[in-house]
PDB file as gemmi writes it, atoms N, CA and C in Angstrom:
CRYST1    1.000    1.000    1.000  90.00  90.00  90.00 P 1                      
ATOM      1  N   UNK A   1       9.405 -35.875  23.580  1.00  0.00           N  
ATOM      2  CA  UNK A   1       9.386 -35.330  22.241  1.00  0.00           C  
ATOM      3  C   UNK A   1       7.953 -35.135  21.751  1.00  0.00           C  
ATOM      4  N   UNK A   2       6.966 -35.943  22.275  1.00  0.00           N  
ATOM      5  CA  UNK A   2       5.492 -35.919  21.749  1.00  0.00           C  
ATOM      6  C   UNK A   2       5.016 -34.844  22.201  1.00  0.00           C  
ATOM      7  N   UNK A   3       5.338 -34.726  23.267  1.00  0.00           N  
ATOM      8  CA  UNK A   3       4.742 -33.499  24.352  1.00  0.00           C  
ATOM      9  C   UNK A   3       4.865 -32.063  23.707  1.00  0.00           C  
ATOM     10  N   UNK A   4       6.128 -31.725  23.139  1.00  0.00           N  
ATOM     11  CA  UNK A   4       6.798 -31.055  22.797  1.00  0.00           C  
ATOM     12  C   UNK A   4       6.155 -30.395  20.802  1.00  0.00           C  
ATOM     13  N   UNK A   5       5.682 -31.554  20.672  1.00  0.00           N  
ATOM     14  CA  UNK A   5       5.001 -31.581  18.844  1.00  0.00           C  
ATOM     15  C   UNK A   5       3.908 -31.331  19.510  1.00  0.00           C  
ATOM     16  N   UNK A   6       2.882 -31.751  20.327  1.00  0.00           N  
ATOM     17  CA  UNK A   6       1.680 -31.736  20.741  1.00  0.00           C  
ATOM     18  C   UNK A   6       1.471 -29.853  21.292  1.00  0.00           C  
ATOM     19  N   UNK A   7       2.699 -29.387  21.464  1.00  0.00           N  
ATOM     20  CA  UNK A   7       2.671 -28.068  22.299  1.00  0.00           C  
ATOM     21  C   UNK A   7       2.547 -27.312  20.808  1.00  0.00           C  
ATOM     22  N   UNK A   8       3.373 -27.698  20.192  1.00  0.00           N  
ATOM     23  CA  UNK A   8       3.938 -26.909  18.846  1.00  0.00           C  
ATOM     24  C   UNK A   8       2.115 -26.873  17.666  1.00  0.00           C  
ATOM     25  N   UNK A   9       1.668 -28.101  17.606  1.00  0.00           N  
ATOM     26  CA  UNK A   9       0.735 -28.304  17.432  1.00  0.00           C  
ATOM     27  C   UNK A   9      -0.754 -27.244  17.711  1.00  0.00           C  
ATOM     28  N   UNK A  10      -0.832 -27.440  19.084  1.00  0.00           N  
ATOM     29  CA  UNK A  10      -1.976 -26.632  19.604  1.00  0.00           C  
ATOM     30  C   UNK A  10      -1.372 -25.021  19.568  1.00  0.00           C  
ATOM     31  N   UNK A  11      -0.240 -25.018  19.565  1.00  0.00           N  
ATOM     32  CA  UNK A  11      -0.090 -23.487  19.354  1.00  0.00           C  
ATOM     33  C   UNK A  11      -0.519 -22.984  17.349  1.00  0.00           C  
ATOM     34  N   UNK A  12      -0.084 -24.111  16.372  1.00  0.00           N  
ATOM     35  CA  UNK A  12      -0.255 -23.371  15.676  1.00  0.00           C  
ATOM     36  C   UNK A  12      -1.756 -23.330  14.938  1.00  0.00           C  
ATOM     37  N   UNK A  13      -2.917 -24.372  15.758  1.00  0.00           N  
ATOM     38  CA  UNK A  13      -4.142 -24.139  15.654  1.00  0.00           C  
ATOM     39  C   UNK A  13      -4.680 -23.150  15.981  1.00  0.00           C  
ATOM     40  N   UNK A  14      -4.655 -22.585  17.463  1.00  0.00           N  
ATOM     41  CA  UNK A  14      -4.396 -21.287  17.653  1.00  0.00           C  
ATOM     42  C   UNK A  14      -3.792 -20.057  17.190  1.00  0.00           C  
ATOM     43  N   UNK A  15      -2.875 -20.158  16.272  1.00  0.00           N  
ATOM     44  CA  UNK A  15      -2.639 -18.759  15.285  1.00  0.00           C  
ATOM     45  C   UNK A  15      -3.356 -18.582  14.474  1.00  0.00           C  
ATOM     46  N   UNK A  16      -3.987 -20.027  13.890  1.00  0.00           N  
ATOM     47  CA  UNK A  16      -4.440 -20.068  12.443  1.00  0.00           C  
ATOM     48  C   UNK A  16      -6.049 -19.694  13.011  1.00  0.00           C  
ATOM     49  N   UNK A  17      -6.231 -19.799  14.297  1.00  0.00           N  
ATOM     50  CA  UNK A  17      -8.007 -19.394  14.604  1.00  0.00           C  
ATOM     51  C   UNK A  17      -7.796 -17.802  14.513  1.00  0.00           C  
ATOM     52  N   UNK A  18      -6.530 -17.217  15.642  1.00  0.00           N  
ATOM     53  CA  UNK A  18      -6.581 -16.181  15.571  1.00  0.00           C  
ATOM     54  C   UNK A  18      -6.771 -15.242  13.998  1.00  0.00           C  
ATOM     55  N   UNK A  19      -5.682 -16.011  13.599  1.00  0.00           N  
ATOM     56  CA  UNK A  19      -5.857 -15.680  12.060  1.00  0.00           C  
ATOM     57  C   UNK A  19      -6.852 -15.316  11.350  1.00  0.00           C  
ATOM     58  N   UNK A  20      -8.050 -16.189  11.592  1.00  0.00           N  
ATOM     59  CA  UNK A  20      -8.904 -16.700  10.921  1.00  0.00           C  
ATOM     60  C   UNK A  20     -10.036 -15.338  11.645  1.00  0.00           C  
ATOM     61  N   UNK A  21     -10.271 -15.417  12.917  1.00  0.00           N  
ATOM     62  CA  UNK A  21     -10.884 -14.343  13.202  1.00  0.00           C  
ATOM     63  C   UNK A  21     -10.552 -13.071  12.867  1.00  0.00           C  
ATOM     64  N   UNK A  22      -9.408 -13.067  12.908  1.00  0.00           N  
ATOM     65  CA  UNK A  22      -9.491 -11.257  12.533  1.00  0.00           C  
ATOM     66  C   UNK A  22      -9.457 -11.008  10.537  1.00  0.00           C  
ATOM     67  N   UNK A  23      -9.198 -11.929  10.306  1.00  0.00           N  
ATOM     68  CA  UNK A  23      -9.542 -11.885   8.852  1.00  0.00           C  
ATOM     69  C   UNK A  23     -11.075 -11.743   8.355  1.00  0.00           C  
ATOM     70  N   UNK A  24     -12.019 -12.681   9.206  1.00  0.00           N  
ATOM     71  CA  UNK A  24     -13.719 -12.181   9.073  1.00  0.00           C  
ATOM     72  C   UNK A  24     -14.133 -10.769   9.910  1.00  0.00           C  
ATOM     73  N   UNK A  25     -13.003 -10.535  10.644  1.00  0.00           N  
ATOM     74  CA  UNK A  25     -13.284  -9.436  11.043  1.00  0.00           C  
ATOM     75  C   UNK A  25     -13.123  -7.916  10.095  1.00  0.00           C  
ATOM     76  N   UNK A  26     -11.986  -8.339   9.718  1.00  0.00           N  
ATOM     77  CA  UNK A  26     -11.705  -7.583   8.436  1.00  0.00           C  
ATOM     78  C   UNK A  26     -12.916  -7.181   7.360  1.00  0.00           C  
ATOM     79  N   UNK A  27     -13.206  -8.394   6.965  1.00  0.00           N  
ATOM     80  CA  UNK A  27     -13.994  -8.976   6.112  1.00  0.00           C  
ATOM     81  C   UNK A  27     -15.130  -8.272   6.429  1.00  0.00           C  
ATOM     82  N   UNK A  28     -15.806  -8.560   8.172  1.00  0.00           N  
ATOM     83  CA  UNK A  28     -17.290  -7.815   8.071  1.00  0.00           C  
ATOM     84  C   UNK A  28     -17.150  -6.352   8.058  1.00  0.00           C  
ATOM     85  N   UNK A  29     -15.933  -5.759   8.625  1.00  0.00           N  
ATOM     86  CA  UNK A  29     -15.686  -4.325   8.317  1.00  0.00           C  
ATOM     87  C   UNK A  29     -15.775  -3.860   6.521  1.00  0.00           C  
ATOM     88  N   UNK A  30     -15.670  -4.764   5.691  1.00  0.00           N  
ATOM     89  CA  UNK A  30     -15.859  -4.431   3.870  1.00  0.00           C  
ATOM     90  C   UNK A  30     -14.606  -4.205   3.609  1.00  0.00           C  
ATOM     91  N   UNK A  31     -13.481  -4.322   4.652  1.00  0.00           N  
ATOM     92  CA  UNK A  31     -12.136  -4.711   3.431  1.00  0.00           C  
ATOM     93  C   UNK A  31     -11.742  -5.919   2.641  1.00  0.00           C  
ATOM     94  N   UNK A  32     -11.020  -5.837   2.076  1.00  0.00           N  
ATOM     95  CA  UNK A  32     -10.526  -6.955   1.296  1.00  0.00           C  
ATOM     96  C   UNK A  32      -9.141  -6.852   1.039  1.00  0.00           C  
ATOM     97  N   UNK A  33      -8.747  -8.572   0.700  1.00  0.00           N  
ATOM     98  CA  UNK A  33      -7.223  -8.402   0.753  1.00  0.00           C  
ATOM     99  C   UNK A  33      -6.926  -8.501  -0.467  1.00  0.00           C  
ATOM    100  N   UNK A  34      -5.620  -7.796  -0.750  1.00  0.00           N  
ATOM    101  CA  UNK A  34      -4.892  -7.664  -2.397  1.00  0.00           C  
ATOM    102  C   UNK A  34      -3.413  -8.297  -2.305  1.00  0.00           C  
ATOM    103  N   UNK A  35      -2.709  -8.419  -2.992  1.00  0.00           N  
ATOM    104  CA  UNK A  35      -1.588  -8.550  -2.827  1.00  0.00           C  
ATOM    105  C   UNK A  35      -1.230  -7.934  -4.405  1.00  0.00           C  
ATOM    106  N   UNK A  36       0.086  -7.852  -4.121  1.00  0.00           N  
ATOM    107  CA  UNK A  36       1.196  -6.870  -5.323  1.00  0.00           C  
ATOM    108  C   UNK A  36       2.539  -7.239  -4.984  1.00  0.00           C  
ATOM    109  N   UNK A  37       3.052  -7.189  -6.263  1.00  0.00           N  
ATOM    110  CA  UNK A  37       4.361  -7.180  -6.234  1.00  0.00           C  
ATOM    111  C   UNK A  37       4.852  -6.139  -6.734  1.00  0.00           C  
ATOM    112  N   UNK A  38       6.081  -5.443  -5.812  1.00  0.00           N  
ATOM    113  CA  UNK A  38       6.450  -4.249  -6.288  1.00  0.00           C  
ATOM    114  C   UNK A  38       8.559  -4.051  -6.474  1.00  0.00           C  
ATOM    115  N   UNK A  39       8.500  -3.296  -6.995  1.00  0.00           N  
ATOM    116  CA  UNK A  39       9.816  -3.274  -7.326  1.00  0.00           C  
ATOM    117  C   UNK A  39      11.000  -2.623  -5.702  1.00  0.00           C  
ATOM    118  N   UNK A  40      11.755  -3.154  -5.875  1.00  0.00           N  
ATOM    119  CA  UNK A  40      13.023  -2.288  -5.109  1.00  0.00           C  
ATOM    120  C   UNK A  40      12.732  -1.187  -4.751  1.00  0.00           C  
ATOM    121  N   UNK A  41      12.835  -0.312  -5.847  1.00  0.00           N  
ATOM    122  CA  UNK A  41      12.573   1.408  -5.338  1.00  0.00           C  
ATOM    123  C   UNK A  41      11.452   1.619  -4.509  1.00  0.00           C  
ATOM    124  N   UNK A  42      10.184   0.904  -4.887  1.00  0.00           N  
ATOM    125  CA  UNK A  42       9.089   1.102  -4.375  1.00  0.00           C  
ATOM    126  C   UNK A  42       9.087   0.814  -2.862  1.00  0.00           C  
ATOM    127  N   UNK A  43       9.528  -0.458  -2.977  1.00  0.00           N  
ATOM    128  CA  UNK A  43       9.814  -1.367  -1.495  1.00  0.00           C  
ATOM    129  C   UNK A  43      10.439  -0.099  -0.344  1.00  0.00           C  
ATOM    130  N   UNK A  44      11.649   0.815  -0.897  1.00  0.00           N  
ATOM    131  CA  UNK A  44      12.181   1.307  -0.463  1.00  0.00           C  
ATOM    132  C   UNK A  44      11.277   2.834   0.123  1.00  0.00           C  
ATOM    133  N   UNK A  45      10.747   3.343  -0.928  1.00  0.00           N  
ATOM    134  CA  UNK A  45       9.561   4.360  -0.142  1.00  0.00           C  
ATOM    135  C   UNK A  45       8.451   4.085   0.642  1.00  0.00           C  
ATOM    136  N   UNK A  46       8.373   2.619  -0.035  1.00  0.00           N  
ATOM    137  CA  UNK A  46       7.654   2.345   1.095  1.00  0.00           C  
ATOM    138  C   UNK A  46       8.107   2.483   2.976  1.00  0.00           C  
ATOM    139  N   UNK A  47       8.963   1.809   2.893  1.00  0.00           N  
ATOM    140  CA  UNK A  47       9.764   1.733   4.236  1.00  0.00           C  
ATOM    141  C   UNK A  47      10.125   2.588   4.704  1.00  0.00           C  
ATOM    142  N   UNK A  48      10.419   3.881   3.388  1.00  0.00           N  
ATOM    143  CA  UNK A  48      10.694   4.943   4.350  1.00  0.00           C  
ATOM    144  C   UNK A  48       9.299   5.964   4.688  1.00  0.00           C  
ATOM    145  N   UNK A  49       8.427   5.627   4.028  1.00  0.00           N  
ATOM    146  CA  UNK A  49       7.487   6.400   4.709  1.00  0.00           C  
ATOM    147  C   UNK A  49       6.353   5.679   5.781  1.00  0.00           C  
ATOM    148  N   UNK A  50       6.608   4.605   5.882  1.00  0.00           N  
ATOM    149  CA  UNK A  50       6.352   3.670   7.311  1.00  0.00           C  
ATOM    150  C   UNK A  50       6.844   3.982   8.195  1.00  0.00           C  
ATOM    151  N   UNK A  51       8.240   3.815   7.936  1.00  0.00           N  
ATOM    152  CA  UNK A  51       9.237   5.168   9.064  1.00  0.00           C  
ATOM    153  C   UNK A  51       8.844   6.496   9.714  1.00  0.00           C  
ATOM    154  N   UNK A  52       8.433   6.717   8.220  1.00  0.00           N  
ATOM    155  CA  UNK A  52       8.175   8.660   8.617  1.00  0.00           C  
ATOM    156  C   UNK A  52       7.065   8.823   9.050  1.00  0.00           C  
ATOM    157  N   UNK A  53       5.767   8.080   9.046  1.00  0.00           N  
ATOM    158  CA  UNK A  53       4.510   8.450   9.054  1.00  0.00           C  
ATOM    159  C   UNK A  53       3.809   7.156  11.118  1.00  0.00           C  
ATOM    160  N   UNK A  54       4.716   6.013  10.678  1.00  0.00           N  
ATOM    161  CA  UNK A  54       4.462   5.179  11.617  1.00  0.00           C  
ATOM    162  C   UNK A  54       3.403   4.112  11.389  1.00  0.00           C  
ATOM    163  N   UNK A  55       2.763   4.358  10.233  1.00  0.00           N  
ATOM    164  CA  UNK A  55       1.598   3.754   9.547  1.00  0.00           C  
ATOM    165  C   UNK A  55       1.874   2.138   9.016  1.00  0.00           C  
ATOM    166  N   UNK A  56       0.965   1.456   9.232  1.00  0.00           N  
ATOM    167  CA  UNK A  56       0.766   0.155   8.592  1.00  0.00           C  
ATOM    168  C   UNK A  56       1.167   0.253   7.265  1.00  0.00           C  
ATOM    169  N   UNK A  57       1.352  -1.179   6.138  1.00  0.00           N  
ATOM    170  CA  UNK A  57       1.125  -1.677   4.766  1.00  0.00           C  
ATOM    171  C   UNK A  57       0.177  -0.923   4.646  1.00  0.00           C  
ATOM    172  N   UNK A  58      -0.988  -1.632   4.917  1.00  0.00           N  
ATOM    173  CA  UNK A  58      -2.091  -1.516   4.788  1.00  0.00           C  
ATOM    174  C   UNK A  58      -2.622  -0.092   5.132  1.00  0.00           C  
ATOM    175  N   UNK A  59      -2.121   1.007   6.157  1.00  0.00           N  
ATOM    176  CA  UNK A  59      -3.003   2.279   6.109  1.00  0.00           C  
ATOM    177  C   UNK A  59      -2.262   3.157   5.095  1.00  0.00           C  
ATOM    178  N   UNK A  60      -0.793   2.918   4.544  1.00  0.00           N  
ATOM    179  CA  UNK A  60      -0.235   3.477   3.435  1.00  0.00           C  
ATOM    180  C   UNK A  60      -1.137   2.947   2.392  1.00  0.00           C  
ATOM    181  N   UNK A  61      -0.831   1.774   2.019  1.00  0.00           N  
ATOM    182  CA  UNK A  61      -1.215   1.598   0.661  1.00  0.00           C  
ATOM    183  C   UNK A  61      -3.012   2.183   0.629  1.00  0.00           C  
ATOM    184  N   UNK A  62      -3.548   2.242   1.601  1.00  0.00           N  
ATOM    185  CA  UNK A  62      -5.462   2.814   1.434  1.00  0.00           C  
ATOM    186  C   UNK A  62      -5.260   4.227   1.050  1.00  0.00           C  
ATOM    187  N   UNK A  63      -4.360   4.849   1.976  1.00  0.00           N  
ATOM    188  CA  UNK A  63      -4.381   6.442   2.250  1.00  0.00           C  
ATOM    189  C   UNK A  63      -4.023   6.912   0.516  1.00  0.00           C  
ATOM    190  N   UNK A  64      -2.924   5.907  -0.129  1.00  0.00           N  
ATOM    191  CA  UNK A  64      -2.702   6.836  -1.169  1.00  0.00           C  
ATOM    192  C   UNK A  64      -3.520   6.361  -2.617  1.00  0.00           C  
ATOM    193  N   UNK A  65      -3.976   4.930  -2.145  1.00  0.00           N  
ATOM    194  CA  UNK A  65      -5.291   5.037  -3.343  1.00  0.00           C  
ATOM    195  C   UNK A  65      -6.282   6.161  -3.255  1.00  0.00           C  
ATOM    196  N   UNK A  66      -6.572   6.132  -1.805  1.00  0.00           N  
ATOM    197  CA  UNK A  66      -7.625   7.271  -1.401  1.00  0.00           C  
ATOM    198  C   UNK A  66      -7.251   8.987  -2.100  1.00  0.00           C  
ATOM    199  N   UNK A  67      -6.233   9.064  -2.311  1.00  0.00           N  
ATOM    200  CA  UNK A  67      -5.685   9.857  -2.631  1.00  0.00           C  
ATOM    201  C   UNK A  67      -5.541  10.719  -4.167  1.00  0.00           C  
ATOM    202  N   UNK A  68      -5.737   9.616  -4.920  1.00  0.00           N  
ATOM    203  CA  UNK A  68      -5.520   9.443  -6.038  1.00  0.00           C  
ATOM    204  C   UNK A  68      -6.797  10.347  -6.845  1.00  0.00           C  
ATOM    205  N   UNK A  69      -7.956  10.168  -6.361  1.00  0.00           N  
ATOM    206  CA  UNK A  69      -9.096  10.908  -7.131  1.00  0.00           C  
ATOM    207  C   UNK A  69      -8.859  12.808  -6.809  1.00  0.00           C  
ATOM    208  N   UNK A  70      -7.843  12.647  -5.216  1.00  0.00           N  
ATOM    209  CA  UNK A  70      -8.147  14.538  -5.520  1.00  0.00           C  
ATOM    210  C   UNK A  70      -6.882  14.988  -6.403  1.00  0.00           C  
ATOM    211  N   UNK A  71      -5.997  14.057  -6.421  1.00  0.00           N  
ATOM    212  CA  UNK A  71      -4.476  14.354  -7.345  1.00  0.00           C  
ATOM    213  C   UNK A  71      -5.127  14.625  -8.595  1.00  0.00           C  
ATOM    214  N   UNK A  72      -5.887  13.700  -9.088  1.00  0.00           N  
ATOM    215  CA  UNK A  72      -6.805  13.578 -10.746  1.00  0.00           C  
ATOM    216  C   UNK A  72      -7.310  14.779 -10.621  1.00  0.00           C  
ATOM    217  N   UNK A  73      -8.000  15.237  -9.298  1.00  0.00           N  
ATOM    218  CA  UNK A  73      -8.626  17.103  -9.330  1.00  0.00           C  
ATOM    219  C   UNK A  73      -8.541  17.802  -9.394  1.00  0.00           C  
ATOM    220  N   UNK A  74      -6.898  17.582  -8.749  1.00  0.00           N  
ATOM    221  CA  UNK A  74      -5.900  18.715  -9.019  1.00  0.00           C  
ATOM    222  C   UNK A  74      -5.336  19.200 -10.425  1.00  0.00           C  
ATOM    223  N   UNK A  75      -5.718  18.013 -11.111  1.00  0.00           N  
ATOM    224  CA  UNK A  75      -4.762  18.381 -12.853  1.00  0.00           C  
ATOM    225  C   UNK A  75      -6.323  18.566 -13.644  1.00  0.00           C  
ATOM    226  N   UNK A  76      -7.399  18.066 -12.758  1.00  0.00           N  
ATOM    227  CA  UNK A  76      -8.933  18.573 -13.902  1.00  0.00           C  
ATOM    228  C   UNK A  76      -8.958  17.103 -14.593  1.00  0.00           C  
ATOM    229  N   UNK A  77      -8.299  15.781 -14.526  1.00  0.00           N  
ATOM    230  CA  UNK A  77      -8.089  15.150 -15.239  1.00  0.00           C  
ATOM    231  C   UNK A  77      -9.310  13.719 -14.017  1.00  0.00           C  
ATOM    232  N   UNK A  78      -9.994  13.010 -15.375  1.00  0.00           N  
ATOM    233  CA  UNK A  78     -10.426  11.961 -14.429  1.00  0.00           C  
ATOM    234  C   UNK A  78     -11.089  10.800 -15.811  1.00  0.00           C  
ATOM    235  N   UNK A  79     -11.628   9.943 -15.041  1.00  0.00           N  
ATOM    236  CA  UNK A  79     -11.549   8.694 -15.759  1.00  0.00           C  
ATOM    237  C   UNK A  79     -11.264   7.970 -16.721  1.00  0.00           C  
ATOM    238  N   UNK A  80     -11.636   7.662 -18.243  1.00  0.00           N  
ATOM    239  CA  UNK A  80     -10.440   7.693 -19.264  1.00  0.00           C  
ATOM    240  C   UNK A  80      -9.536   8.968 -19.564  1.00  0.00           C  
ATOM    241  N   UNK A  81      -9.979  10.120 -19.527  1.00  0.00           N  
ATOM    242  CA  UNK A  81      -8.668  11.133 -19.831  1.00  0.00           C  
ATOM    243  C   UNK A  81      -7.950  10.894 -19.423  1.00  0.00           C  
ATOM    244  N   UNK A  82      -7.560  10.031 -18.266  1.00  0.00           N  
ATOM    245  CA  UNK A  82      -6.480   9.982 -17.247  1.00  0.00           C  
ATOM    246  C   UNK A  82      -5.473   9.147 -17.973  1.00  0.00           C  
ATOM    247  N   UNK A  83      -5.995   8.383 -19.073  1.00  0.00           N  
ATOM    248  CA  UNK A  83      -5.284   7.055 -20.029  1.00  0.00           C  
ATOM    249  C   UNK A  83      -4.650   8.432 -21.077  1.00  0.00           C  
ATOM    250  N   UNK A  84      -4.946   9.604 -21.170  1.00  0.00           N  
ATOM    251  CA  UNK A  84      -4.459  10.355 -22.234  1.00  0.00           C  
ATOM    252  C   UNK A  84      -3.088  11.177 -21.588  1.00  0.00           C  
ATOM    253  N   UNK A  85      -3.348  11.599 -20.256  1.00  0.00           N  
ATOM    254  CA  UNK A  85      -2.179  12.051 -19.541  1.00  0.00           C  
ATOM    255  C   UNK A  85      -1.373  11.267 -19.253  1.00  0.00           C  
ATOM    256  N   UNK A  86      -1.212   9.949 -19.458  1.00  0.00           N  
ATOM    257  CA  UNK A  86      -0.228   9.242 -18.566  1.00  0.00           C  
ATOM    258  C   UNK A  86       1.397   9.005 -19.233  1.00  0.00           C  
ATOM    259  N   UNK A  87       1.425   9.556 -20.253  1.00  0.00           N  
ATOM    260  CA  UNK A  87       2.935   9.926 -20.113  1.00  0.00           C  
ATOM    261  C   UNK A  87       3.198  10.835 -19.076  1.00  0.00           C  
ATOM    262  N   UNK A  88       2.544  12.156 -19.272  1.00  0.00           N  
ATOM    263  CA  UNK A  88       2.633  13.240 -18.460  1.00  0.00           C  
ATOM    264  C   UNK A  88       2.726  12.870 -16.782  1.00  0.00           C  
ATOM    265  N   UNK A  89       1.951  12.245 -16.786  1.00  0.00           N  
ATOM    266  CA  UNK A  89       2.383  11.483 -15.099  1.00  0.00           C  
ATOM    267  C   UNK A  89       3.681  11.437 -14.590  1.00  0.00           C  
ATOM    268  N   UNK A  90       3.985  10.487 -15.545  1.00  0.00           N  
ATOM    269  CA  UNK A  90       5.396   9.955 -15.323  1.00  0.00           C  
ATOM    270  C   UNK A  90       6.456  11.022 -14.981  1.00  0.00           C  
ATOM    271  N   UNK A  91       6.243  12.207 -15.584  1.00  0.00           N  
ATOM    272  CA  UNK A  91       7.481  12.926 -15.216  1.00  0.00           C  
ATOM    273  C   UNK A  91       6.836  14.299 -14.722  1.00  0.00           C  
ATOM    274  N   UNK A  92       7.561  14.690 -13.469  1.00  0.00           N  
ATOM    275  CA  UNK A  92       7.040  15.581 -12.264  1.00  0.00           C  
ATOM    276  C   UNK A  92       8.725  16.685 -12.627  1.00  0.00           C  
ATOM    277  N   UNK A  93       7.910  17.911 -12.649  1.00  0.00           N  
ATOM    278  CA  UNK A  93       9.172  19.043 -13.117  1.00  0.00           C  
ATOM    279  C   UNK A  93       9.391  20.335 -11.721  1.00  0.00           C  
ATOM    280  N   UNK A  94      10.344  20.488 -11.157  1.00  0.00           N  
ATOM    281  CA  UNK A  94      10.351  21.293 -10.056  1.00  0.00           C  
ATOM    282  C   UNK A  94       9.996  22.675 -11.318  1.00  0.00           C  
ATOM    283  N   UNK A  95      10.144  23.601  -9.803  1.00  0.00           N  
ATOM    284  CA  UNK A  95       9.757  24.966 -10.151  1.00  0.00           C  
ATOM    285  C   UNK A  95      10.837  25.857 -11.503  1.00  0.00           C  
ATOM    286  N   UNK A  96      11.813  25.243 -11.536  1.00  0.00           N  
ATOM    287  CA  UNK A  96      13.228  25.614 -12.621  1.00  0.00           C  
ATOM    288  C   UNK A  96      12.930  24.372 -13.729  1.00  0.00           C  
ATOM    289  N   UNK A  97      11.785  23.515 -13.988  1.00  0.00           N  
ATOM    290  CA  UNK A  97      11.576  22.894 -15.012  1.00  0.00           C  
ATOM    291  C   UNK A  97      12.131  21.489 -14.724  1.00  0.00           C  
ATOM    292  N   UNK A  98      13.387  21.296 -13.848  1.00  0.00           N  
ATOM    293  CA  UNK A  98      13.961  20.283 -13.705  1.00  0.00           C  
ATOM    294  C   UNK A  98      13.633  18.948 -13.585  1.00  0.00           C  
ATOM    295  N   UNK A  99      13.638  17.721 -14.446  1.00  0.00           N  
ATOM    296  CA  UNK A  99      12.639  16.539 -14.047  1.00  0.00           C  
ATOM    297  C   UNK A  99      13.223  16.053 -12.679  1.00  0.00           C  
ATOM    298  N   UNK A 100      12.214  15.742 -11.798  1.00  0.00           N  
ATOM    299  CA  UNK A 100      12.495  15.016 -10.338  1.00  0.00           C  
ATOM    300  C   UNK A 100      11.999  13.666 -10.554  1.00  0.00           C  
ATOM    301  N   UNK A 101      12.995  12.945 -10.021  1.00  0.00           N  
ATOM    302  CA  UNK A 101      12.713  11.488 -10.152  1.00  0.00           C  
ATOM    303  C   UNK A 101      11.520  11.160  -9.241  1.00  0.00           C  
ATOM    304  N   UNK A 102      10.999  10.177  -9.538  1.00  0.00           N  
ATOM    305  CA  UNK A 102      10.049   9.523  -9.124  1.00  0.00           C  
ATOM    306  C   UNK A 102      10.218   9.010  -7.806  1.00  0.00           C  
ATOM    307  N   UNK A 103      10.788   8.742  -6.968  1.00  0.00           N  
ATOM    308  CA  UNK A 103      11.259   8.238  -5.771  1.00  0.00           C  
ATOM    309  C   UNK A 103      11.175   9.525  -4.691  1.00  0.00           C  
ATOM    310  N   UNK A 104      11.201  10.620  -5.531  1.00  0.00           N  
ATOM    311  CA  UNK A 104      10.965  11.979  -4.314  1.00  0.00           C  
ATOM    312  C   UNK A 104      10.170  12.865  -4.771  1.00  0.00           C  
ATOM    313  N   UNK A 105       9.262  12.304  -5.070  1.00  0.00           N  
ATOM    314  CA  UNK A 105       7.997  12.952  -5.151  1.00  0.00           C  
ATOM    315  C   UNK A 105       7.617  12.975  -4.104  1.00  0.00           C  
ATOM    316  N   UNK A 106       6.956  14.082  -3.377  1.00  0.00           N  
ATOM    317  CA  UNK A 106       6.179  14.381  -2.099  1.00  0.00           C  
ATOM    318  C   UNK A 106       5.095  14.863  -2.289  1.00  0.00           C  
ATOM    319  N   UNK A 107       3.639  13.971  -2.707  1.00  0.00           N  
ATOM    320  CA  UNK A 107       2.324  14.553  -2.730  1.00  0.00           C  
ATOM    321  C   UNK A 107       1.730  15.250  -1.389  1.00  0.00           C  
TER     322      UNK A 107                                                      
END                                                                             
């Protein structure tokens, strides 16, 4: 049984190094870690465009912050103005005016 804790043991020193290295690795590359909590729906586009794209958490969630300053370019809109549009955000109108929910939006 000792043998057996002693195995369990040195294995999980070893995750936590591995761990530990690729996190300063991270680190000397200039990322940083965030965490969020997000709702159901979100959870759910998320997954499906992990699906669709094949991409990490992490290269989704960069790609569409990254994203975000040419969307602002696209409407002419940027740093506090952006606090003046943000009802307008919220609701995305197809070509017949129709509001499209938020969940199928395709930037």
């Amino acid at each position: 049984m000792k043998a057996i804790k002693d195995r369990l043991d040195d294995r999980l020193k070893g995750d936590k190094q591995r761990q530990m290295k690729w996190r300063n690795k991270q680190k000397e590359q200039g990322k940083k870690t965030i965490a969020a909590q997000i709702s159901s729906e979100a959870q759910d586009i998320l997954t499906e465009e992990k699906e669709r794209t094949g991409e990490t958490n992490s290269q989704l969630v960069e790609r569409l912050i990254l994203s975000i300053p040419a969307l602002r370019a696209t409407k002419g809109v940027t740093g506090k103005e952006q606090q003046e549009v943000e009802d307008e955000d919220d609701i995305l109108r197809d070509e017949d005016g129709n509001i499209v929910p938020r969940h199928e939006w395709d930037f």
